[in-house]
C-alpha positions in Angstrom: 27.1 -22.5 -14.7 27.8 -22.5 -18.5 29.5 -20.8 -21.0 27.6 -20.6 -24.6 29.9 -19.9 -27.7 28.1 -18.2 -30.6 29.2 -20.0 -33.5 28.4 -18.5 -37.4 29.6 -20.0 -41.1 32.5 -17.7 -40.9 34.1 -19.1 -37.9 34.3 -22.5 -38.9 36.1 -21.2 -42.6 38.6 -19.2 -40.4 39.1 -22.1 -37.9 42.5 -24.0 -37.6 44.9 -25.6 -35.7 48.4 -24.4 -34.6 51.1 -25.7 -32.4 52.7 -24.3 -29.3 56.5 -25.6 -28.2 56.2 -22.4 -25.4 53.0 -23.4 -24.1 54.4 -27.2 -24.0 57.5 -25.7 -22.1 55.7 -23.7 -19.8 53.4 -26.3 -18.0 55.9 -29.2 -18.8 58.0 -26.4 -15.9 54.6 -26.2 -14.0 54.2 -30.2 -13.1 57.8 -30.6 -12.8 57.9 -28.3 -10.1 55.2 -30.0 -8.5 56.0 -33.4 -7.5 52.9 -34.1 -6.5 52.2 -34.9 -10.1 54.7 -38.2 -10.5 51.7 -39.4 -8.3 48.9 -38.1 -9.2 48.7 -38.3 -13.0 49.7 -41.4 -13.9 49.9 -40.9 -17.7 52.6 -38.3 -17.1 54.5 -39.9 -14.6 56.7 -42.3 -16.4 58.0 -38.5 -18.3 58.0 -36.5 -14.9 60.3 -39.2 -13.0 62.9 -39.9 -15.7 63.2 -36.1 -16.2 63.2 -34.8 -12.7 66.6 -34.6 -12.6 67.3 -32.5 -15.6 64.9 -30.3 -13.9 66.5 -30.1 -11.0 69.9 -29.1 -12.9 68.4 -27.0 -14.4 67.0 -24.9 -11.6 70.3 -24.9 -9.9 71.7 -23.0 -13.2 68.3 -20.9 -13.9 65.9 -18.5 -12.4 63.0 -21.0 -12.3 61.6 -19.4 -9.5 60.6 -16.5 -11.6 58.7 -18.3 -14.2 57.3 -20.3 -11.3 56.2 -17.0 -9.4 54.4 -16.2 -12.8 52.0 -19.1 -12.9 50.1 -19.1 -9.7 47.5 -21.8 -9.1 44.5 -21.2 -11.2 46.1 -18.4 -13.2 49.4 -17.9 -15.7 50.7 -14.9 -17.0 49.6 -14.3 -21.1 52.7 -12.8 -22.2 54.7 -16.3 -21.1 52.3 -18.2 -23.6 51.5 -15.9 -26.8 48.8 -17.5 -29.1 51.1 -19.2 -31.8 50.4 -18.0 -35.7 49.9 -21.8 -37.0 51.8 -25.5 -37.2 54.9 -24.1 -38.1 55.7 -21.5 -35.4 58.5 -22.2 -33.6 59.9 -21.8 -30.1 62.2 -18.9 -31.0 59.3 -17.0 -32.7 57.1 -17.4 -29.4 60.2 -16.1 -27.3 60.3 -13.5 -29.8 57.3 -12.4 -29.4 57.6 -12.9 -25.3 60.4 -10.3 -25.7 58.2 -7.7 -27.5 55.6 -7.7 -24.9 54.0 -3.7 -24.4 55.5 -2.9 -20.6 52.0 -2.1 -19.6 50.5 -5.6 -21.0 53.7 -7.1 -18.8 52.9 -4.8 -15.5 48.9 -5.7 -15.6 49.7 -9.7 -15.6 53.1 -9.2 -12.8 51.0 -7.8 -10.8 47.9 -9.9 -10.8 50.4 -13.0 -10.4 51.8 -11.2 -7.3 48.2 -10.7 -5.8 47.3 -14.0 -6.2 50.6 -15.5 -3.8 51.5 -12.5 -1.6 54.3 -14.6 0.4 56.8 -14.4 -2.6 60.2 -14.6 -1.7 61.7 -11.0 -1.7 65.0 -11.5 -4.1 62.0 -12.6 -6.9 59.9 -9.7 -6.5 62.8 -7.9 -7.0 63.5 -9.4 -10.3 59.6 -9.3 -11.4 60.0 -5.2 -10.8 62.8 -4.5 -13.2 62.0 -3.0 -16.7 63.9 -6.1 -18.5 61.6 -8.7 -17.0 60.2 -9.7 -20.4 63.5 -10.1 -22.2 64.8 -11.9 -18.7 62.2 -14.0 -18.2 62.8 -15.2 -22.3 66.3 -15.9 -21.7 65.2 -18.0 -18.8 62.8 -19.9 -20.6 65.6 -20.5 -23.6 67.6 -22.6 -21.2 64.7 -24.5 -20.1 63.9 -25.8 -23.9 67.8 -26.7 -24.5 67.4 -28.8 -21.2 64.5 -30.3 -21.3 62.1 -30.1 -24.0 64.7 -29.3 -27.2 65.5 -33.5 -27.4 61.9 -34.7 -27.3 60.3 -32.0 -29.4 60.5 -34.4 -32.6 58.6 -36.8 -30.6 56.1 -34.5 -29.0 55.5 -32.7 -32.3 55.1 -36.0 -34.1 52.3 -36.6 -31.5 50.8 -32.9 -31.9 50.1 -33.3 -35.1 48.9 -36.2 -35.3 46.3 -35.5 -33.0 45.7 -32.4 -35.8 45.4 -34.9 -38.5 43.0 -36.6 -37.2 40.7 -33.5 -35.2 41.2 -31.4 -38.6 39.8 -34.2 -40.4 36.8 -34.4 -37.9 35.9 -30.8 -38.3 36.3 -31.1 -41.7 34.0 -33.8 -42.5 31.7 -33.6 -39.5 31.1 -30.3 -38.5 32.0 -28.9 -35.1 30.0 -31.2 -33.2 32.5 -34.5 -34.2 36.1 -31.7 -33.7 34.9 -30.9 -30.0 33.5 -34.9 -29.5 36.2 -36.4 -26.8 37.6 -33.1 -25.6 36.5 -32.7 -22.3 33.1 -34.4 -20.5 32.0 -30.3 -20.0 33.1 -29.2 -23.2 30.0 -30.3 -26.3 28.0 -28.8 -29.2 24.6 -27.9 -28.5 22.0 -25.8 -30.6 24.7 -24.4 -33.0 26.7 -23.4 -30.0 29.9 -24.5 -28.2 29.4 -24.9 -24.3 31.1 -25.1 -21.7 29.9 -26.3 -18.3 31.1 -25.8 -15.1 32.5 -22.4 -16.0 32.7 -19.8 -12.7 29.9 -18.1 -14.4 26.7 -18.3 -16.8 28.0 -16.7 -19.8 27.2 -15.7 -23.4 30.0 -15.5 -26.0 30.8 -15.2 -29.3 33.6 -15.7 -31.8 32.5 -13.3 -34.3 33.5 -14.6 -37.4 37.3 -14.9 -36.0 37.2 -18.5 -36.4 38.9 -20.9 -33.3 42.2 -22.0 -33.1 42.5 -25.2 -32.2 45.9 -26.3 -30.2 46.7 -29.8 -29.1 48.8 -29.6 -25.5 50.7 -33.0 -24.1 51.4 -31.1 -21.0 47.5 -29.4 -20.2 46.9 -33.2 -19.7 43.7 -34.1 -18.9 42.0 -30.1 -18.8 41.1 -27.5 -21.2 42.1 -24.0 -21.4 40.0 -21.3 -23.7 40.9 -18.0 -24.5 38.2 -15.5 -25.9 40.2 -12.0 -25.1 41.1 -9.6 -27.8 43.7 -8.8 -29.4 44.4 -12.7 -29.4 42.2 -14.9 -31.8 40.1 -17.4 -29.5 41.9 -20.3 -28.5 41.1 -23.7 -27.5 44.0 -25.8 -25.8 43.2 -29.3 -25.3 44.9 -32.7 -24.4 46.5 -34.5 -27.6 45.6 -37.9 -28.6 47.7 -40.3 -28.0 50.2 -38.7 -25.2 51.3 -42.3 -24.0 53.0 -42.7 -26.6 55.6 -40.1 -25.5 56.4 -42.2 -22.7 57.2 -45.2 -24.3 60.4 -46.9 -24.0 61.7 -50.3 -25.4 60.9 -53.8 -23.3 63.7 -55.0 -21.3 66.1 -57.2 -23.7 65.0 -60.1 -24.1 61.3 -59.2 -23.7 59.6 -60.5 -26.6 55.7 -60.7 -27.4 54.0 -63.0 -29.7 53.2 -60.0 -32.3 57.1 -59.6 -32.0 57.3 -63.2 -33.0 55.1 -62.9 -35.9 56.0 -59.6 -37.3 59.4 -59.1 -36.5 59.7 -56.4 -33.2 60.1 -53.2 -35.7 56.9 -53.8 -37.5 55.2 -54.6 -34.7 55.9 -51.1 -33.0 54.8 -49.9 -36.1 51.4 -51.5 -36.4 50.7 -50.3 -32.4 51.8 -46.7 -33.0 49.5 -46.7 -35.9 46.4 -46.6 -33.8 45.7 -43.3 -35.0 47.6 -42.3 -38.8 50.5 -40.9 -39.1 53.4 -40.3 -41.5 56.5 -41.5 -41.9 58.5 -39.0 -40.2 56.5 -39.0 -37.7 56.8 -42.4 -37.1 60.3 -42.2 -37.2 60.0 -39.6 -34.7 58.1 -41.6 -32.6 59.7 -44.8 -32.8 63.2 -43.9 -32.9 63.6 -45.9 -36.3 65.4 -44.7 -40.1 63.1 -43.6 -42.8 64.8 -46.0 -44.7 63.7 -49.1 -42.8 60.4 -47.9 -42.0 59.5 -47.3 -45.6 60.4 -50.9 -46.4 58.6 -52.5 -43.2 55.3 -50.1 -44.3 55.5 -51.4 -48.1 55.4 -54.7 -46.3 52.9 -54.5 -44.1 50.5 -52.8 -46.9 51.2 -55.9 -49.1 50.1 -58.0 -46.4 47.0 -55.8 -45.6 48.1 -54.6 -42.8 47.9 -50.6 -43.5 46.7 -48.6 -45.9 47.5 -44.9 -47.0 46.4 -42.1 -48.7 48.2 -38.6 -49.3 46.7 -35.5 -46.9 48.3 -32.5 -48.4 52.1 -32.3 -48.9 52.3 -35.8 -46.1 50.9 -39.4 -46.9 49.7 -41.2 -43.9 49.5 -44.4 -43.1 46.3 -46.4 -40.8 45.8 -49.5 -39.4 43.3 -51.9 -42.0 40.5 -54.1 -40.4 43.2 -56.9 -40.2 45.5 -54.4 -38.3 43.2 -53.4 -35.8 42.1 -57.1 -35.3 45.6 -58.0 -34.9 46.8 -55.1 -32.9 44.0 -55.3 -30.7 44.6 -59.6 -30.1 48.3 -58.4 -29.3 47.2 -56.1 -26.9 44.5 -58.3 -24.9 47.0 -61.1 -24.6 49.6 -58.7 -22.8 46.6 -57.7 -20.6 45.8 -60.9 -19.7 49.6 -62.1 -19.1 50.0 -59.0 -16.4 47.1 -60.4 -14.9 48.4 -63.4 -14.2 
């Protein structure tokens, strides 16, 4: 079965991307809870076990369970994940808006999470019946981002949007057919449509000049979620570029590589995080390092030919050269070859 997205001229002028701290919260809650997960996705595992135990603090001092009861296999309440306005909404405006949910739009999604997991532990259906549930289940969800998500979000955002930097500038340049390229295996541009395959049923769609909104996810890792329902615009969440990078940690002391050697260990970490281009604060988000030092170690590694950069609105990125790549990618083969051994 497929699902076939009309696409017209004014959708892609009203198309952009926007970033979701909630939705990262929500389904960061969702694997956690699952430790299944550690195992089974091994990209994620290095975050789930070093973070397990904040988790499980936190759901000794937190109704977890009802946020949990909300998110069912194959199904997730809307009004815990509202479509964010653009790159600069923030996790307060989300819970904001989570707190002026309509009661109806709140009782429809309650109960169709109940029906899907009738064995529900009574003192939680309790909870999920009372009038304040909306404002409840925000409070709730507060504590879980000053526990576990609030630290990292510099990093995770760093690594949002630099996944935007880079799909914006695909869709821009390319057309829809290079922004959907990578995505998903099922998910591809055909005929001046966006389909969908393996979708429960064969569907036709259409944005209707509404334009898609594009949101990078770490913790959707490695599926797609779409959202064509009114009154929301339509949505695509999809897996960031780049996610590994979250889980990154120094060597061990005393671990040194050859490109450490050659470059000094700073610029090195710079020159592999620059697989895709970033900013500065980004990088310093990402690598833990002072804006001060990494402006001096990119003005370096320019001068050597290294990087280059160019400004992209109000930011100015920086990207591996030929020479980078070429010295990145020698790095990288040699570590391969010495875990080999």
């Amino acid at each position: 079965m497929v699902l076939r997205i009309c696409v017209d001229n004014e959708d892609l002028a009203k198309s952009r991307f926007a970033l979701s701290p909630l939705w990262e919260l929500v389904h960061a809650l969702r694997m956690l809870a699952d430790p299944s997960h550690t195992s089974n996705e091994p990209v994620m595992g290095p975050w789930l076990t070093r973070t397990r135990a904040r988790y499980q603090a936190l759901a000794r001092k937190t109704d977890i369970d009802v946020i949990l009861a909300l998110q069912p296999a194959g199904y997730g309440v809307d009004f815990l994940s509202p479509v964010p306005a653009g790159m600069s909404t923030t996790i307060d405006d989300l819970l904001a808006q989570v707190r002026a949910t309509p009661a109806n739009q709140v009782d429809r999604e309650i109960t169709e999470a109940l029906r899907r997991q009738p064995h529900i532990d009574p003192r939680v259906r309790r909870v999920l019946a009372s009038d304040q549930i909306a404002a409840y289940t925000a409070d709730v969800l507060s504590d879980a981002w000053q526990m576990l998500l609030e630290p990292e979000w510099p990093v995770l955002r760093a690594i949002l949007e630099r996944d935007v930097v880079h799909r914006a500038g695909q869709l821009a340049l390319w057309g829809w057919a290079a922004a959907l390229a990578g995505l998903d295996s099922d998910l591809g541009w055909q005929h001046g449509r966006i389909e969908l395959r393996r979708w429960p049923l064969d569907e036709d769609a259409a944005l209707g000049g509404r334009g898609l909104l594009f949101v990078p996810s770490v913790f959707i890792w490695p599926k797609l979620a779409l959202t064509l329902e009114r009154p929301w615009p339509p949505a695509l969440i999809y897996p960031a570029r780049g996610v590994a990078a979250l889980w990154q940690r120094p060597g061990p002391a005393g671990s040194v590589t050859a490109l450490d050697r050659l470059l000094g260990r700073s610029r090195a970490a710079i020159l592999l995080a620059l697989e895709q281009p970033a900013s500065t604060s980004q990088l310093a988000a990402a690598l833990g390092q002072s804006l001060g030092s990494l402006g001096n170690h990119l003005s370096v590694m320019r001068a050597a030919g290294l990087l280059a950069k160019a400004r992209a609105g109000r930011s100015v990125l920086y990207w591996r050269t030929q020479v980078g790549d070429a010295l990145a990618a020698g790095a990288e083969s040699v570590t391969s070859a010495g875990r080999a051994d």
